[in-house]
PQR file of N, CA, C, O and H, with PARSE charges and radii, in Angstrom:
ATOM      1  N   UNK A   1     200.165-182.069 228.594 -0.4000 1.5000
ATOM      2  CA  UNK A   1     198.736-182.078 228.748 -0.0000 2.0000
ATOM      3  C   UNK A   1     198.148-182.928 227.627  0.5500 1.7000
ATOM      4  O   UNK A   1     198.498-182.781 226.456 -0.5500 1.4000
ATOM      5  N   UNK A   2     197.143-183.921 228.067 -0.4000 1.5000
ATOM      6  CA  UNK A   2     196.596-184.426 226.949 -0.0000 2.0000
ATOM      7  C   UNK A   2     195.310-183.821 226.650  0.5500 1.7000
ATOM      8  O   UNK A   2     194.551-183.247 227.432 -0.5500 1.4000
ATOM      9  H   UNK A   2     196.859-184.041 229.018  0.4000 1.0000
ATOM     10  N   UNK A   3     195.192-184.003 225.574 -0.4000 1.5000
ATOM     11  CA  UNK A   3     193.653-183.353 225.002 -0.0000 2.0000
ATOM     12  C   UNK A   3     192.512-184.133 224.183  0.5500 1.7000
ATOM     13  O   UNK A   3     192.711-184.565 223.047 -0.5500 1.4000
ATOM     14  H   UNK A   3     195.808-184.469 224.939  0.4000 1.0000
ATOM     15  N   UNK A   4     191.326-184.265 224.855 -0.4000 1.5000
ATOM     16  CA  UNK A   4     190.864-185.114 224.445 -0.0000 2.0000
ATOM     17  C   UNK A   4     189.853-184.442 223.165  0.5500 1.7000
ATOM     18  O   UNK A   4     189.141-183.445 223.286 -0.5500 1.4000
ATOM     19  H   UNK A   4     191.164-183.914 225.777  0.4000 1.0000
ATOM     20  N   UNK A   5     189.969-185.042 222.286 -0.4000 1.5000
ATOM     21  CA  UNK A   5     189.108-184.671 220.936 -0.0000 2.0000
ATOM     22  C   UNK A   5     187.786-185.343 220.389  0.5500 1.7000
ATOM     23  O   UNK A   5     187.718-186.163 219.473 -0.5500 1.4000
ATOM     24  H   UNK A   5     190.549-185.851 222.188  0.4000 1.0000
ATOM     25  N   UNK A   6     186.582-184.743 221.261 -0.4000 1.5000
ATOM     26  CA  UNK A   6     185.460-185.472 220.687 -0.0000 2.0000
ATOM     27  C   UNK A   6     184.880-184.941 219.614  0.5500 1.7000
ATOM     28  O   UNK A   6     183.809-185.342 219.158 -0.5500 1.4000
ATOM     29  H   UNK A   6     186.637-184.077 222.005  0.4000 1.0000
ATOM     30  N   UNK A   7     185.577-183.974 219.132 -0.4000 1.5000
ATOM     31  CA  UNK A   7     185.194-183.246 217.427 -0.0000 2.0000
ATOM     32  C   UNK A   7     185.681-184.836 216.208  0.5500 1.7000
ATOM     33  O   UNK A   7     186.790-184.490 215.803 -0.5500 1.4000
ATOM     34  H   UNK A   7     186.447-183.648 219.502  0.4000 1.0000
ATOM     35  N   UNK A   8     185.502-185.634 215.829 -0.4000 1.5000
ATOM     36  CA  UNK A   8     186.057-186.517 214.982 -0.0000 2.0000
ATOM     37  C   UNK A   8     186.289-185.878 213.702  0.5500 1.7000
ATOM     38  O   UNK A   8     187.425-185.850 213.228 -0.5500 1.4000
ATOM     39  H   UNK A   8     184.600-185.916 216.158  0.4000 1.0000
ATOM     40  N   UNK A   9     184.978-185.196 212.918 -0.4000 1.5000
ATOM     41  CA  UNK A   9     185.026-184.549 212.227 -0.0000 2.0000
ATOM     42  C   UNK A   9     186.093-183.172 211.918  0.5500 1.7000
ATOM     43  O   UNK A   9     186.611-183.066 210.807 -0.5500 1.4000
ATOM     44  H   UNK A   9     184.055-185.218 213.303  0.4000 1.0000
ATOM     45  N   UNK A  10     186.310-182.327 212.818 -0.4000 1.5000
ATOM     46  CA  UNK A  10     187.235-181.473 212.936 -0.0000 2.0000
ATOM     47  C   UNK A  10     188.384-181.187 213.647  0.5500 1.7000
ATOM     48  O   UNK A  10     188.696-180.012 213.838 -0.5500 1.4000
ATOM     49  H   UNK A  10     185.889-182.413 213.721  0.4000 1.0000
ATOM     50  N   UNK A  11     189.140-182.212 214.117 -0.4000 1.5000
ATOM     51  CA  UNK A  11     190.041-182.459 215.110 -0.0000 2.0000
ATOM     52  C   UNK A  11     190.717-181.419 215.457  0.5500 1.7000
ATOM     53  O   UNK A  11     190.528-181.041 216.613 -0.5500 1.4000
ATOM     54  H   UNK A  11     188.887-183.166 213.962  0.4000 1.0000
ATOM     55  N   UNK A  12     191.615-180.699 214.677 -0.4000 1.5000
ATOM     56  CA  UNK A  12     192.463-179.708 214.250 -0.0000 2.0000
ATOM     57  C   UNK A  12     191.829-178.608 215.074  0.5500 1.7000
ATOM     58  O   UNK A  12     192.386-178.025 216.004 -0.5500 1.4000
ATOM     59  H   UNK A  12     191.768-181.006 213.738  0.4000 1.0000
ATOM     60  N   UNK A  13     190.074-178.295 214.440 -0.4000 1.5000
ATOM     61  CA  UNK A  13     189.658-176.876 215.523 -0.0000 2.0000
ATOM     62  C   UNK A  13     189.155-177.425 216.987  0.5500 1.7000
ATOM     63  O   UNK A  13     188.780-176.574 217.794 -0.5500 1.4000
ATOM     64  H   UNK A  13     189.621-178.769 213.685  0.4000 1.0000
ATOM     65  N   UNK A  14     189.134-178.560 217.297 -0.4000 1.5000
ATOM     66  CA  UNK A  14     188.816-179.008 218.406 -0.0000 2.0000
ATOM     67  C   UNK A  14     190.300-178.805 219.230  0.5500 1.7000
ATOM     68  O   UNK A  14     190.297-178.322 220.362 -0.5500 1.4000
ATOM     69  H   UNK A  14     189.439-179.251 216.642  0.4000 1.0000
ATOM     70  N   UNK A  15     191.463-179.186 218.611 -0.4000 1.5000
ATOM     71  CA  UNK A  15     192.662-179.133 219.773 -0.0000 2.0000
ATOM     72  C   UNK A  15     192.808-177.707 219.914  0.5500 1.7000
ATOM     73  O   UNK A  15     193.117-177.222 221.003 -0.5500 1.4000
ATOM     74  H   UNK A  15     191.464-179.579 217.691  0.4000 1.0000
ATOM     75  N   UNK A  16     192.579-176.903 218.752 -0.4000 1.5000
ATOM     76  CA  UNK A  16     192.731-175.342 219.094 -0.0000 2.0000
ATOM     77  C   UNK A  16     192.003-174.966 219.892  0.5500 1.7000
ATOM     78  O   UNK A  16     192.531-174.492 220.898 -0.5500 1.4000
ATOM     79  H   UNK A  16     192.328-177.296 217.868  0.4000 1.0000
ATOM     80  N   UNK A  17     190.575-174.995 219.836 -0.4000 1.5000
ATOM     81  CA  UNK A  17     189.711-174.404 221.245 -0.0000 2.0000
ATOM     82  C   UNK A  17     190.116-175.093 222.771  0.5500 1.7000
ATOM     83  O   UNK A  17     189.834-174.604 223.865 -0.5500 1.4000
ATOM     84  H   UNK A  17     190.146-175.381 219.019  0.4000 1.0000
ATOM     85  N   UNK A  18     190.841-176.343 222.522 -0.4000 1.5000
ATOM     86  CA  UNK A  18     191.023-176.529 223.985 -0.0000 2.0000
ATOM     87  C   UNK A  18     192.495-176.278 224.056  0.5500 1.7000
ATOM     88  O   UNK A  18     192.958-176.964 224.967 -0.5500 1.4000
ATOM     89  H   UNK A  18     191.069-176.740 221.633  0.4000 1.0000
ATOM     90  N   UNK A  19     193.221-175.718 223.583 -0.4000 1.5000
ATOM     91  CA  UNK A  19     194.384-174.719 223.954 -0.0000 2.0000
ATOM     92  C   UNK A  19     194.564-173.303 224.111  0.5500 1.7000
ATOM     93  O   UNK A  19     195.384-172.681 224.786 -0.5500 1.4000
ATOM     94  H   UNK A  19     192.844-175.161 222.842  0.4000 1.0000
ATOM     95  N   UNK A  20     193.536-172.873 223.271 -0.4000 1.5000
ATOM     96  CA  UNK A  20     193.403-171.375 222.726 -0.0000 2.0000
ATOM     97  C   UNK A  20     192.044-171.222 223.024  0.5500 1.7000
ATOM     98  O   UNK A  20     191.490-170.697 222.058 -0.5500 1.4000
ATOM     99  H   UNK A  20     192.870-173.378 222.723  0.4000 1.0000
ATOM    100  N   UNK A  21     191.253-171.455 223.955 -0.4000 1.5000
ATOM    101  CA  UNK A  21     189.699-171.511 224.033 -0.0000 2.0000
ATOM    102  C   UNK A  21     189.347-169.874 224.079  0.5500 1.7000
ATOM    103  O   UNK A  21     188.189-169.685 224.450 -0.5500 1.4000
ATOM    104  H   UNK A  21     191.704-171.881 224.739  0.4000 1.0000
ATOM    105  N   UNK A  22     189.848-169.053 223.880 -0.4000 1.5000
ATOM    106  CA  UNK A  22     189.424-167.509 223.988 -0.0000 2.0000
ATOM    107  C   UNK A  22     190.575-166.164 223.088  0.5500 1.7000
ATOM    108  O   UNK A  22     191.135-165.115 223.408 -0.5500 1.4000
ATOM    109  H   UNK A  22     190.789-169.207 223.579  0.4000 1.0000
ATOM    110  N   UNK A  23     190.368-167.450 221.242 -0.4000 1.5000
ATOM    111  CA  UNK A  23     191.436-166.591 220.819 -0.0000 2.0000
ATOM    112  C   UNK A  23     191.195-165.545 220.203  0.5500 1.7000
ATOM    113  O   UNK A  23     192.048-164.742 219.825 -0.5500 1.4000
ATOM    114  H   UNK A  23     189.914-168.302 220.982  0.4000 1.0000
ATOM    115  N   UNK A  24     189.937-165.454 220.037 -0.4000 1.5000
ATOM    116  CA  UNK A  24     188.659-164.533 219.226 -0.0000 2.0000
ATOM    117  C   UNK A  24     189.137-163.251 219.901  0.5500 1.7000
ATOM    118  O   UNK A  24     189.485-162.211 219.343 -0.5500 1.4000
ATOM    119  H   UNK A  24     189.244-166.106 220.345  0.4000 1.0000
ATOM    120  N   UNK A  25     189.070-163.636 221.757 -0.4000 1.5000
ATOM    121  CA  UNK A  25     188.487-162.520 222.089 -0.0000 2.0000
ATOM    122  C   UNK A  25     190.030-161.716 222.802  0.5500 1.7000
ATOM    123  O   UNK A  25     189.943-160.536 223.144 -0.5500 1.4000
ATOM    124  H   UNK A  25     188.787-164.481 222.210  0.4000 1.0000
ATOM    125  N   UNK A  26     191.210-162.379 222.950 -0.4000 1.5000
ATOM    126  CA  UNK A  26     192.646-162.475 222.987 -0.0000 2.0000
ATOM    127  C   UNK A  26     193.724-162.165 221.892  0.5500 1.7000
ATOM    128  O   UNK A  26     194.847-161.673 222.011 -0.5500 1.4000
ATOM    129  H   UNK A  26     191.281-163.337 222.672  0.4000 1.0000
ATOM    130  N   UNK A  27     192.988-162.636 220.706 -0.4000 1.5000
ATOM    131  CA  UNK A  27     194.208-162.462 219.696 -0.0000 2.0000
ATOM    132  C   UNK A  27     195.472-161.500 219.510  0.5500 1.7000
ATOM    133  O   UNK A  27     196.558-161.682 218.960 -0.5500 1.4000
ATOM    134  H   UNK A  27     192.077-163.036 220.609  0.4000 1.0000
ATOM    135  N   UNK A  28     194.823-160.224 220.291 -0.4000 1.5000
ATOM    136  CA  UNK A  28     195.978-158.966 220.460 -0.0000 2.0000
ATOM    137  C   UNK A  28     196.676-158.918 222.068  0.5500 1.7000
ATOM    138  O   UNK A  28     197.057-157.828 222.493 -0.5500 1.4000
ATOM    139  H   UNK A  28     193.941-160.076 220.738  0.4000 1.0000
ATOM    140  N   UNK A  29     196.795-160.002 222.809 -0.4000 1.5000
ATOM    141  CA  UNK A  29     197.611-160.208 223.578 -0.0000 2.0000
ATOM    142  C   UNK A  29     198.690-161.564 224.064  0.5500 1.7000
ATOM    143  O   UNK A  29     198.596-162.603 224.718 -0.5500 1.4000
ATOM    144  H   UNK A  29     196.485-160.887 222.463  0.4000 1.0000
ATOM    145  N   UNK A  30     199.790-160.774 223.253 -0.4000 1.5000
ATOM    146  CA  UNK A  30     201.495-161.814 223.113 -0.0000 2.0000
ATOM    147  C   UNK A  30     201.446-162.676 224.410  0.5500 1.7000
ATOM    148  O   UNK A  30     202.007-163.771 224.365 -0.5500 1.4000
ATOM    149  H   UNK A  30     199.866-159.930 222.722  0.4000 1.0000
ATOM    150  N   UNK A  31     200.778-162.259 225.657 -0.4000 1.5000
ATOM    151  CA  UNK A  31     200.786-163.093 226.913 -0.0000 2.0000
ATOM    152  C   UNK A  31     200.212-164.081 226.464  0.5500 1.7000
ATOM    153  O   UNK A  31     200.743-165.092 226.004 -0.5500 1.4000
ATOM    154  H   UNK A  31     200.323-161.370 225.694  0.4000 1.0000
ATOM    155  N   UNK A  32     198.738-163.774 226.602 -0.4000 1.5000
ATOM    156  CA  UNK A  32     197.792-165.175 225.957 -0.0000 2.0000
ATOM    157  C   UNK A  32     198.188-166.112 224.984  0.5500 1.7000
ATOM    158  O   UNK A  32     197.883-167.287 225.189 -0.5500 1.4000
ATOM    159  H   UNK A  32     198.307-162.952 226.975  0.4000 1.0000
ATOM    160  N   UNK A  33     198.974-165.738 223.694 -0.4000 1.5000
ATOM    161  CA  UNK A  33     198.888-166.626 223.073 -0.0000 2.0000
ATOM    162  C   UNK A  33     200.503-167.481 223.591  0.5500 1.7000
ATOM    163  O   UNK A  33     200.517-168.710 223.509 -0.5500 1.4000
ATOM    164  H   UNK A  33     199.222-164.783 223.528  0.4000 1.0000
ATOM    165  N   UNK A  34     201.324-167.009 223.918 -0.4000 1.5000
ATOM    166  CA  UNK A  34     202.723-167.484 224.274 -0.0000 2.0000
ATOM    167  C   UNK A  34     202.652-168.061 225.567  0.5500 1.7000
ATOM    168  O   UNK A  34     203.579-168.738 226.011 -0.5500 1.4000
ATOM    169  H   UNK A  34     201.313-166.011 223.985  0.4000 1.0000
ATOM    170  N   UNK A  35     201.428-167.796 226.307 -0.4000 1.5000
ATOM    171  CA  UNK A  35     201.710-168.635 227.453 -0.0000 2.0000
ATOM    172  C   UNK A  35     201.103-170.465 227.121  0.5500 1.7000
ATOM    173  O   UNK A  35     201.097-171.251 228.069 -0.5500 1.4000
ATOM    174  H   UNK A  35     200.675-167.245 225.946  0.4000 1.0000
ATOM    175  N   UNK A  36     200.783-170.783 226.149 -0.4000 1.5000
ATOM    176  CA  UNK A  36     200.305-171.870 225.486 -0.0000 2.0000
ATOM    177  C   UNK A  36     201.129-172.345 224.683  0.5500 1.7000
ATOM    178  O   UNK A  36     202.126-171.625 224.622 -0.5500 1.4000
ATOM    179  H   UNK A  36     200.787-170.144 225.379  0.4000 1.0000
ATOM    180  N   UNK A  37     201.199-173.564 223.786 -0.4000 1.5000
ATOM    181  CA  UNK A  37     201.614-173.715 222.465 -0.0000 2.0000
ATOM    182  C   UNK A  37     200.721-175.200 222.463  0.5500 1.7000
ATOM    183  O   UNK A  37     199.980-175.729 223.291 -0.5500 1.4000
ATOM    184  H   UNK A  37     200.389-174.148 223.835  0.4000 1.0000
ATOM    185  N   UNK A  38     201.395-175.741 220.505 -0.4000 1.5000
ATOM    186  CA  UNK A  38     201.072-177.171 220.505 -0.0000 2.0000
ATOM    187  C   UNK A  38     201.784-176.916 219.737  0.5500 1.7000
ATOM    188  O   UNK A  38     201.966-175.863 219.126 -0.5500 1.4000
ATOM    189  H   UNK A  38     201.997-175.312 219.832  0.4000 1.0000
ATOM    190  N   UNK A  39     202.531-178.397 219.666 -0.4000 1.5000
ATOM    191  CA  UNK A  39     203.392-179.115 219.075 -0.0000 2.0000
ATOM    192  C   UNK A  39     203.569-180.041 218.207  0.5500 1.7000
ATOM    193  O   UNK A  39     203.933-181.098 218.724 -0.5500 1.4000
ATOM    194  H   UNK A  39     202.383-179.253 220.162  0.4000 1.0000
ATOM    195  N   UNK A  40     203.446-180.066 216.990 -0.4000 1.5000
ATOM    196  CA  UNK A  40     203.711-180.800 216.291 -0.0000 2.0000
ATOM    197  C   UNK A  40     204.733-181.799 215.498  0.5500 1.7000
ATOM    198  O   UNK A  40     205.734-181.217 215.079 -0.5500 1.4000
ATOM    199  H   UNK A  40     203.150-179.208 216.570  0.4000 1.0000
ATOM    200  N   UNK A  41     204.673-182.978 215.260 -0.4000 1.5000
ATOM    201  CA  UNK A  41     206.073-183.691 214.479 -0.0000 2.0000
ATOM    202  C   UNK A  41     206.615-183.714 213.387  0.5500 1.7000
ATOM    203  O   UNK A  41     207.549-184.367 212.921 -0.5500 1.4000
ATOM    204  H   UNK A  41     203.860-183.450 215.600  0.4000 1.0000
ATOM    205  N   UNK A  42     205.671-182.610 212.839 -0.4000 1.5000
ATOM    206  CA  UNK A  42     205.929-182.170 211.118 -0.0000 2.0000
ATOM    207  C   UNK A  42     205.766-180.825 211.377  0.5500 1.7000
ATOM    208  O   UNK A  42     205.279-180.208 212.324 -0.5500 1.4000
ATOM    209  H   UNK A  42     204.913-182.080 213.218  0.4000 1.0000
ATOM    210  N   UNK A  43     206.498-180.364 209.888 -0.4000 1.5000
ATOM    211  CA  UNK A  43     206.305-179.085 209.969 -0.0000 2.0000
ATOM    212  C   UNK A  43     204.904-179.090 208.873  0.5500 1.7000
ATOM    213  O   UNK A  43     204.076-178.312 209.349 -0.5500 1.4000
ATOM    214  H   UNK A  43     206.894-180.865 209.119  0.4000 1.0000
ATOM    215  N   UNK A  44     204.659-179.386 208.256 -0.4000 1.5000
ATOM    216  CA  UNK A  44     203.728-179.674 207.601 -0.0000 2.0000
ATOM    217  C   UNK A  44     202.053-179.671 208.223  0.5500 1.7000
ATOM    218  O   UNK A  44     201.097-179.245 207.574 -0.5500 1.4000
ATOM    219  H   UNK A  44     205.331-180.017 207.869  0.4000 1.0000
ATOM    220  N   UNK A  45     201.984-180.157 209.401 -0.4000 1.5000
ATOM    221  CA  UNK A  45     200.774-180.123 210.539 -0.0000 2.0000
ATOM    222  C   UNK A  45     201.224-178.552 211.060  0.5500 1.7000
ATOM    223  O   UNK A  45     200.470-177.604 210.840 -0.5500 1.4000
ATOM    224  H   UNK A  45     202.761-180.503 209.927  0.4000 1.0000
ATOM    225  N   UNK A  46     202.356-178.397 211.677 -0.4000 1.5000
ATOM    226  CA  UNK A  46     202.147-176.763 212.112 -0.0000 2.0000
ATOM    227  C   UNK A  46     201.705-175.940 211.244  0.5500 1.7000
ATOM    228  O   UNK A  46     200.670-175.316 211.477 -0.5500 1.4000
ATOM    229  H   UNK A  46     202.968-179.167 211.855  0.4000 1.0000
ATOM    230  N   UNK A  47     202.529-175.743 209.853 -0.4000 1.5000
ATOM    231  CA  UNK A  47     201.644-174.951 208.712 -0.0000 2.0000
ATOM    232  C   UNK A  47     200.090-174.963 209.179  0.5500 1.7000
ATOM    233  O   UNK A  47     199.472-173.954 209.518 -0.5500 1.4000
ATOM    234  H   UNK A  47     203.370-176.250 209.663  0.4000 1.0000
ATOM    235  N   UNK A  48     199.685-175.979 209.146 -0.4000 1.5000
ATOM    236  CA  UNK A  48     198.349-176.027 209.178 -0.0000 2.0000
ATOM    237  C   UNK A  48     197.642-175.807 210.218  0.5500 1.7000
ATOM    238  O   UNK A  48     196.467-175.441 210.241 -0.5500 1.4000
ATOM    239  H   UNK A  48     200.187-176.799 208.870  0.4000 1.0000
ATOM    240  N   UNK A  49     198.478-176.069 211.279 -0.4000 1.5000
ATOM    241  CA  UNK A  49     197.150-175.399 212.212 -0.0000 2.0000
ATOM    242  C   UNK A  49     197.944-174.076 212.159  0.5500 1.7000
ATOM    243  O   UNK A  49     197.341-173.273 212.870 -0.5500 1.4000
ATOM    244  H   UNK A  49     199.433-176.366 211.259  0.4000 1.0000
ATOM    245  N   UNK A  50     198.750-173.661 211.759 -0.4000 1.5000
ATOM    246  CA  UNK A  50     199.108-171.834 211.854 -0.0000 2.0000
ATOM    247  C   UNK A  50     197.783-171.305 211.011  0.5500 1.7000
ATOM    248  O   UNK A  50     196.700-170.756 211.210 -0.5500 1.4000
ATOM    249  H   UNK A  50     199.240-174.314 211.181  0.4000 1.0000
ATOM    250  N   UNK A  51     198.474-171.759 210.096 -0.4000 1.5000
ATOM    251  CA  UNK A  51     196.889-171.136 208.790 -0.0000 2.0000
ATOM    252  C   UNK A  51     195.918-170.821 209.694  0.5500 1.7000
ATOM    253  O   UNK A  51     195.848-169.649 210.065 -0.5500 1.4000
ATOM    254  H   UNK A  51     199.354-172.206 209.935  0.4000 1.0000
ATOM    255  N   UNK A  52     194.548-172.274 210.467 -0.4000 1.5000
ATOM    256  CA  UNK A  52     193.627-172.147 211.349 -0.0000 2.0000
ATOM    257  C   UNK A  52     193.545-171.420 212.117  0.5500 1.7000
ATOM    258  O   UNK A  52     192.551-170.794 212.485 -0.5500 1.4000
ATOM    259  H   UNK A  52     194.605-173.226 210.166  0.4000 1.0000
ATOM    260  N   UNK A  53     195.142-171.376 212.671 -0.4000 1.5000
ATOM    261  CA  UNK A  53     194.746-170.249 214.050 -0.0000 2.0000
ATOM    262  C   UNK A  53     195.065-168.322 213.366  0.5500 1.7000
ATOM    263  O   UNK A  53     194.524-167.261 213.676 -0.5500 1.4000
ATOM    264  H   UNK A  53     195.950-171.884 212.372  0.4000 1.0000
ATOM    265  N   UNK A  54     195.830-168.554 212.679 -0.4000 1.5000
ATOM    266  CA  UNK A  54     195.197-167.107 211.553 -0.0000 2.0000
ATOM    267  C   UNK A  54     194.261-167.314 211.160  0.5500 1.7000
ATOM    268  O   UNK A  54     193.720-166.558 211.967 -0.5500 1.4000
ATOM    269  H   UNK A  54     196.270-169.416 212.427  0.4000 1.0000
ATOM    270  N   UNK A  55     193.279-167.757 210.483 -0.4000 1.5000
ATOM    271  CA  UNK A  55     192.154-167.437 210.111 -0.0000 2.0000
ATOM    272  C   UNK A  55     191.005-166.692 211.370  0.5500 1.7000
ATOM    273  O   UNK A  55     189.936-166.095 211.241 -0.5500 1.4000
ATOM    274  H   UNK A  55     193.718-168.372 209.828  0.4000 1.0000
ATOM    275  N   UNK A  56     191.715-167.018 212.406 -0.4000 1.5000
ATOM    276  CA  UNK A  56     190.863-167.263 213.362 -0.0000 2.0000
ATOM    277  C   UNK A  56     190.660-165.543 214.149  0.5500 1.7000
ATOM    278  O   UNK A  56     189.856-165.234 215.028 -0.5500 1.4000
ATOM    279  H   UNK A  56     192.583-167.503 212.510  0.4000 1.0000
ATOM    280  N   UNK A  57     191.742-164.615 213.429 -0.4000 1.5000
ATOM    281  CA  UNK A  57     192.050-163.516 213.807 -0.0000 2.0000
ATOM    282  C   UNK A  57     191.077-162.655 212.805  0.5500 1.7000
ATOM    283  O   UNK A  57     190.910-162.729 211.587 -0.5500 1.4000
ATOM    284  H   UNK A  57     192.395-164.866 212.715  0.4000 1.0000
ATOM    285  N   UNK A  58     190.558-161.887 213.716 -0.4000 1.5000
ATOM    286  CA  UNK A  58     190.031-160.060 212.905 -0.0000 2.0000
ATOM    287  C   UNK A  58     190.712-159.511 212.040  0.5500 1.7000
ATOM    288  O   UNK A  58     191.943-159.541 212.050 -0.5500 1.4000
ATOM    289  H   UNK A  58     190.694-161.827 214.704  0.4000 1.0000
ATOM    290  N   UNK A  59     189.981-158.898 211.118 -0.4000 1.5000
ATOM    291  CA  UNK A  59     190.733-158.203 209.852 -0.0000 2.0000
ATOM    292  C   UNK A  59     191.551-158.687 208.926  0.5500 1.7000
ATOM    293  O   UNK A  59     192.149-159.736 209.163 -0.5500 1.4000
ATOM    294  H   UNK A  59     188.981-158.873 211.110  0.4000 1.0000
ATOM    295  N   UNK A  60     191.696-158.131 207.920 -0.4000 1.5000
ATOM    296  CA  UNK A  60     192.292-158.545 206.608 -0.0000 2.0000
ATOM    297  C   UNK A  60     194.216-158.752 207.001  0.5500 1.7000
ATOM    298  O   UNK A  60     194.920-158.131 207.796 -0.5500 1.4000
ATOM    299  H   UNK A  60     191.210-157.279 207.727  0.4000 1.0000
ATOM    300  N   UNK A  61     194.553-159.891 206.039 -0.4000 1.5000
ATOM    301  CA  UNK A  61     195.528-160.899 206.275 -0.0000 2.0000
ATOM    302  C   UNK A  61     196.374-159.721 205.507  0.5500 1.7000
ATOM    303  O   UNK A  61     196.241-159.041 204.490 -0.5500 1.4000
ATOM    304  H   UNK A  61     193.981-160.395 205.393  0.4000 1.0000
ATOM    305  N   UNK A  62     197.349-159.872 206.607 -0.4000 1.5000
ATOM    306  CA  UNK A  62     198.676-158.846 206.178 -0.0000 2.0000
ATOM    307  C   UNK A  62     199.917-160.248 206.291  0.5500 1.7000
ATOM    308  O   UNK A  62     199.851-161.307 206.916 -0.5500 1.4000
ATOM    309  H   UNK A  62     197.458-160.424 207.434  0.4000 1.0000
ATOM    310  N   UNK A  63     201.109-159.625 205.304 -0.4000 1.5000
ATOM    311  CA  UNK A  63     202.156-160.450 204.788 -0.0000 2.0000
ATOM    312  C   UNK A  63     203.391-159.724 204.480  0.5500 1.7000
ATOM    313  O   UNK A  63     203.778-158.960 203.595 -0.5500 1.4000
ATOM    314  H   UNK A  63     201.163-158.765 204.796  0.4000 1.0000
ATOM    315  N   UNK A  64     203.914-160.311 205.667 -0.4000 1.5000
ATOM    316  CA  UNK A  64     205.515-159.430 205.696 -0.0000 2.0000
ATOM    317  C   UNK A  64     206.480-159.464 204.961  0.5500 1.7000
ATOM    318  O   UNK A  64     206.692-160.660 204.761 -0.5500 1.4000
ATOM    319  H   UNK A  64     203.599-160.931 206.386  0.4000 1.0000
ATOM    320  N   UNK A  65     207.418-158.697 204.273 -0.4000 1.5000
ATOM    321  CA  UNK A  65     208.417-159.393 203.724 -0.0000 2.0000
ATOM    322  C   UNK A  65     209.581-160.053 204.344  0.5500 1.7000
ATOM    323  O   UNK A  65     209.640-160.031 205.573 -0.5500 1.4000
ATOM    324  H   UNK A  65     207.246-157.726 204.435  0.4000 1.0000
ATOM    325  N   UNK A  66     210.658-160.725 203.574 -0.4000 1.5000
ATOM    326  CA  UNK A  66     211.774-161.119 204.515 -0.0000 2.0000
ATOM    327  C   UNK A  66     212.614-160.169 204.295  0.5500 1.7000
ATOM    328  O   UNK A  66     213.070-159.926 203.177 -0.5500 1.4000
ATOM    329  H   UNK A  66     210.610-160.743 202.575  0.4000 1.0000
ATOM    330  N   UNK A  67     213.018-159.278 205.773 -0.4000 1.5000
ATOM    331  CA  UNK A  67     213.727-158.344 205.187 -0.0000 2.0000
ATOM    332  C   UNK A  67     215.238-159.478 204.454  0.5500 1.7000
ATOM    333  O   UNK A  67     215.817-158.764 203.635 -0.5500 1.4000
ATOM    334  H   UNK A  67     212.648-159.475 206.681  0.4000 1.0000
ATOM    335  N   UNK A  68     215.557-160.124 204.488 -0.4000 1.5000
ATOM    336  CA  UNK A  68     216.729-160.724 204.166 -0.0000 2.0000
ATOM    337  C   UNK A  68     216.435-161.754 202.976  0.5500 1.7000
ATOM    338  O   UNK A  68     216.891-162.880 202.780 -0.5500 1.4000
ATOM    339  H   UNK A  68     215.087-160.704 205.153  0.4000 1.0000
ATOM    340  N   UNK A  69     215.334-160.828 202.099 -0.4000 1.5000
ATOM    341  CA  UNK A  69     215.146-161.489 201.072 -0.0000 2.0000
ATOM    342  C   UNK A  69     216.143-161.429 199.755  0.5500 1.7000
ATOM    343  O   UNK A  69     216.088-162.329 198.917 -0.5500 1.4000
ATOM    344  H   UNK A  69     214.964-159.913 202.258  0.4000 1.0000
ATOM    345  N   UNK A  70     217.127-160.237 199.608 -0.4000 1.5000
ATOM    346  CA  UNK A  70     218.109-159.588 199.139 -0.0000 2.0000
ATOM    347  C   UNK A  70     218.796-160.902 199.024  0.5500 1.7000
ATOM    348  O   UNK A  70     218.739-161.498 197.948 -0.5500 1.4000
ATOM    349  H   UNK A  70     217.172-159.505 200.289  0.4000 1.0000
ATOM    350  N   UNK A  71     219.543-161.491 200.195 -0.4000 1.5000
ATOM    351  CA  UNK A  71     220.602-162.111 200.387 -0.0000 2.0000
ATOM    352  C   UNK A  71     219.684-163.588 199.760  0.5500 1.7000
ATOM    353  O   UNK A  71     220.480-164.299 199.147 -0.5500 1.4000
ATOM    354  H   UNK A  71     219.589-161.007 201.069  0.4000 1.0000
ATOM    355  N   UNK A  72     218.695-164.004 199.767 -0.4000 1.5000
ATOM    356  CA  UNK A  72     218.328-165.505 199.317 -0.0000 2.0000
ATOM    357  C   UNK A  72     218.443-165.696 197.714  0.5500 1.7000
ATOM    358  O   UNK A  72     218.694-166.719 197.076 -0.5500 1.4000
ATOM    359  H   UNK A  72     218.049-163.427 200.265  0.4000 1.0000
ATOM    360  N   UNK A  73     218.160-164.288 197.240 -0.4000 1.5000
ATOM    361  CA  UNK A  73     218.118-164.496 195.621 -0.0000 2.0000
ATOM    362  C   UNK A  73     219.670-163.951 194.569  0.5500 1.7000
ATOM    363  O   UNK A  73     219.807-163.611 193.394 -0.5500 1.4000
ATOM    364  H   UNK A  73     217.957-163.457 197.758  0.4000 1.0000
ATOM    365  N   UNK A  74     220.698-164.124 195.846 -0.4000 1.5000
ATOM    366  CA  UNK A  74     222.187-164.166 195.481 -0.0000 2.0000
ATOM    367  C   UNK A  74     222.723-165.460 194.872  0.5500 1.7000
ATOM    368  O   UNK A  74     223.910-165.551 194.560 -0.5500 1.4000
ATOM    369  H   UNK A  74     220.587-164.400 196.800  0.4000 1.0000
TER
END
């Protein structure tokens, strides 16, 4: 699908609303958001629109640990 971006200024929340146009009101259903994606060629651009599209969620930012954090600092 191509997406056309007449946001110049904000490109990034412009491709999100026309992928995710109802994430406000969706955010707590795994269907909605998995039946979509975008793709990026860096991981560096996904970071970033991940960030955006978390921000974009209700309530205070929770942060998981790795449970297999044990084994990285061996």
């Amino acid at each position: 699908m191509l997406v056309r971006v007449e946001d110049n200024d904000n490109p990034e929340n412009a491709l999100i609303s026309a992928i995710y146009p109802s994430i406000q009101e969706n955010f707590d259903s795994a269907e909605y958001i998995t039946k979509s994606a975008i793709l990026a060629p860096k991981n560096k651009t996904v970071d970033m629109l991940n960030g955006k599209l978390i921000e974009l969620f209700p309530g205070p930012d929770k942060t998981n640990g790795n449970r297999n954090s044990h084994l990285l600092s061996s």
